[in-house]
N, C-alpha and C positions, 0 to 999 in steps of 0.2 A: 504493500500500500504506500504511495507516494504520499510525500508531508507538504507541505504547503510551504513557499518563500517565505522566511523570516520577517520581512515586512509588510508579510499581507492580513488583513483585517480578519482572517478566519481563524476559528477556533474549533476544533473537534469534540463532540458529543460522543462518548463509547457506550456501549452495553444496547442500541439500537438495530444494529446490522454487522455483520463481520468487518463490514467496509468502512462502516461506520458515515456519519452524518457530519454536515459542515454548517455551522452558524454565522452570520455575521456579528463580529465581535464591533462593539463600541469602542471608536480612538480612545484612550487615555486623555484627559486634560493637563495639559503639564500648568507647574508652577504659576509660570509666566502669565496664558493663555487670560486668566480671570482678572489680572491687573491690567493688562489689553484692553479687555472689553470693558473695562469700567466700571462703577458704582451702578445700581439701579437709580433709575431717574426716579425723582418722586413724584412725580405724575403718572406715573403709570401705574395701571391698575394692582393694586396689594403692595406695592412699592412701598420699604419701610420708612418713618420719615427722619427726617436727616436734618440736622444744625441745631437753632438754637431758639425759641419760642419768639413771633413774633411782635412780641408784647411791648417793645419798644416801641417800633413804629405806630402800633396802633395809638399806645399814648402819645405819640410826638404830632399825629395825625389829631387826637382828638383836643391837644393844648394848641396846635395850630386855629382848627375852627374857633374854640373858644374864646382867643385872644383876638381873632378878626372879629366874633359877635361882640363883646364887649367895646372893643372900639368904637364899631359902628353904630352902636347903639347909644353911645356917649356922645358922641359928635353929632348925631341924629336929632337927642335930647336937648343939646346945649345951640341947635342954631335952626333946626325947624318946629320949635315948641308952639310958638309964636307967630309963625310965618303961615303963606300960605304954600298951597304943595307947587312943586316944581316940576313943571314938566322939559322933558328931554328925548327927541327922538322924533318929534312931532306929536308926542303923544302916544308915544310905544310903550314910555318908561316912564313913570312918577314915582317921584320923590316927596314922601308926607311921614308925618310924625303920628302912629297911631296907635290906642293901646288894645288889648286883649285879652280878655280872662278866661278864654278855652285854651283849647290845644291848636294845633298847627294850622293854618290859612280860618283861623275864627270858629274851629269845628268847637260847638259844644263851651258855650260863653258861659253857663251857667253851673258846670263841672271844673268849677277852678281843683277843688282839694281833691280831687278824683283825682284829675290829671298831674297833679303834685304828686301823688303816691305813684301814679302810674312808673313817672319819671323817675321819680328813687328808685322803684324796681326794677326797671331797665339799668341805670347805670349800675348797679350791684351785683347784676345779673351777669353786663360786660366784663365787670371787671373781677369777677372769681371764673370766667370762662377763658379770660386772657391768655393764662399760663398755658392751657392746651391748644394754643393758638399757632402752629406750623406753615400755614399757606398765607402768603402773601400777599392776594386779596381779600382773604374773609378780615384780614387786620384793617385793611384799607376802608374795604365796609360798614364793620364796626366802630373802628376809629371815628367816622363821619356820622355813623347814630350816636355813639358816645357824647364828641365836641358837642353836638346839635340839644341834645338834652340836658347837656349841663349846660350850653348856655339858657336856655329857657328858663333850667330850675333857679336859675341865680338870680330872673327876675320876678319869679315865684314868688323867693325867700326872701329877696331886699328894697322888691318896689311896694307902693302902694296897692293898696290898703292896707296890708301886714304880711306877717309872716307866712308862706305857705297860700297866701291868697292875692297876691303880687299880681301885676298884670303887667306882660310882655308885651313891649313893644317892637312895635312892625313899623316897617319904613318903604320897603319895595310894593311900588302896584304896577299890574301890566291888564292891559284891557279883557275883560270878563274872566278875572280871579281874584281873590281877592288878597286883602295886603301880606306883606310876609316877613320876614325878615333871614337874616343868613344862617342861622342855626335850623328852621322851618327848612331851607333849601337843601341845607348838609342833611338835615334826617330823610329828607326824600330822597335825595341820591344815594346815601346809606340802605334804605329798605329797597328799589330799584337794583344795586349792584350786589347785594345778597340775592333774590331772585335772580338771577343772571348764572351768578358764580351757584349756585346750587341747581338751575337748572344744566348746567354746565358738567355737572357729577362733583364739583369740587369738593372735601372736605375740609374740614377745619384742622386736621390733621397734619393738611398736607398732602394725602391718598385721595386717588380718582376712582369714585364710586363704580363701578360696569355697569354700564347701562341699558345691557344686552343681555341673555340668558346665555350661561358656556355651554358650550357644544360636549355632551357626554362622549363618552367611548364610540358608541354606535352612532353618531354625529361626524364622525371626524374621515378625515379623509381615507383612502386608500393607503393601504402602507407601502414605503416606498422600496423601492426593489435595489440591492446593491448588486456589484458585479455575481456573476456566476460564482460558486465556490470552486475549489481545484479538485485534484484528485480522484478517489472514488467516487464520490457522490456524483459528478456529472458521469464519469463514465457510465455509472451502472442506471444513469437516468438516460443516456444515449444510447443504451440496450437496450431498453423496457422503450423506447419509442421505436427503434426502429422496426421491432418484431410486430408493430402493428401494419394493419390494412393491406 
């Protein structure tokens, strides 16, 4: 019985045929090979997640919006109290001083301490969720509902009428909506880019959901065929065909 060239991928199975049977064996992976191909990427599906939480960003994202709302809301205060609105754009864009004791674009005027609680929940919520925060848009996200409700709450907690029952002020109008101001814009771009990034499969992880069902065993394609094996096995397969027909 001939043996097969030292460099060839077959391997022999005994105790089946006197001739015996040829498998295809699997390359060896050397060393090397695995630091080649690289890290798993973490977007890919079960991909494990890699670095280091992105909890910074999200806060550095959400003390960004908050110090724009605060400004803007000051200099808002201190120069159109008084005045009359300012248009710009022909009338695309006004500029007015006005307050509010619901939630975002005037929703619900009369659920001021509702929406006070509402908002404490939300940021408590963000911020014990931070730490398992891996993916780099769900920080972004977040970040933008975060900034946006802590600016609000601060006018909740430090405007008039008192504590907890404050009324936020809005300064942006644009034709058929109503006023707004930039923390109201950052939590809608926040709830907006989490529907995106989750319809998207993304986690917070970092890991990309499958959004498809895996293909079991009997799913999967044909198996694929390696070269001929050597030795007996073809011979005694080129005997058994020829004696037919």
């Amino acid at each position: 019985m001939s043996e097969p060239k030292r460099g060839a991928a077959w391997t022999e199975e005994r105790g089946t045929s006197d001739e015996g049977r040829w498998r295809l064996k699997a390359p060896r992976r050397r060393a090397g090979d695995t630091a080649a191909a690289g890290p798993a990427r973490p977007d890919e599906p079960g991909a494990s997640r890699s670095g280091r939480p992105r909890v910074l960003i999200l806060l550095a994202i959400a003390a960004l919006v908050l110090a724009l709302d605060i400004a803007s809301k000051a200099i808002v205060v201190a120069t159109l109290s008084d005045r009359p609105p300012i248009r710009l754009l022909g009338g695309l864009l006004t500029l007015r001083e006005s307050r509010n004791s619901g939630a975002a674009f005037s929703i619900g005027t009369s659920m001021t301490v509702v929406f006070t609680v509402i908002a404490v929940g939300v940021i408590i919520f963000i911020l014990r969720t931070s730490r398992r925060i891996y993916s780099l848009p769900w920080a972004v996200a977040l970040g933008l509902l975060l900034g946006g409700a802590m600016g609000n709450l601060g006018d909740r907690i430090f405007r008039a009428p008192g504590p907890f029952r404050g009324w936020v002020v809005d300064w942006i109008e644009v034709p058929h909506w109503p006023v707004f101001n930039l923390a109201d814009s950052s939590i809608v771009c926040g709830g907006v880019l989490m529907v995106l990034i989750a319809a998207r499969g993304y986690r917070i992880d970092g890991k990309v959901q499958a959004t498809g069902p895996r293909p079991g065993p009997e799913q999967s394609g044909p198996e694929q065929s390696g070269p001929e094996p050597p030795g007996p096995a073809r011979k005694q397969e080129h005997r058994s065909g020829g004696g037919r027909g």
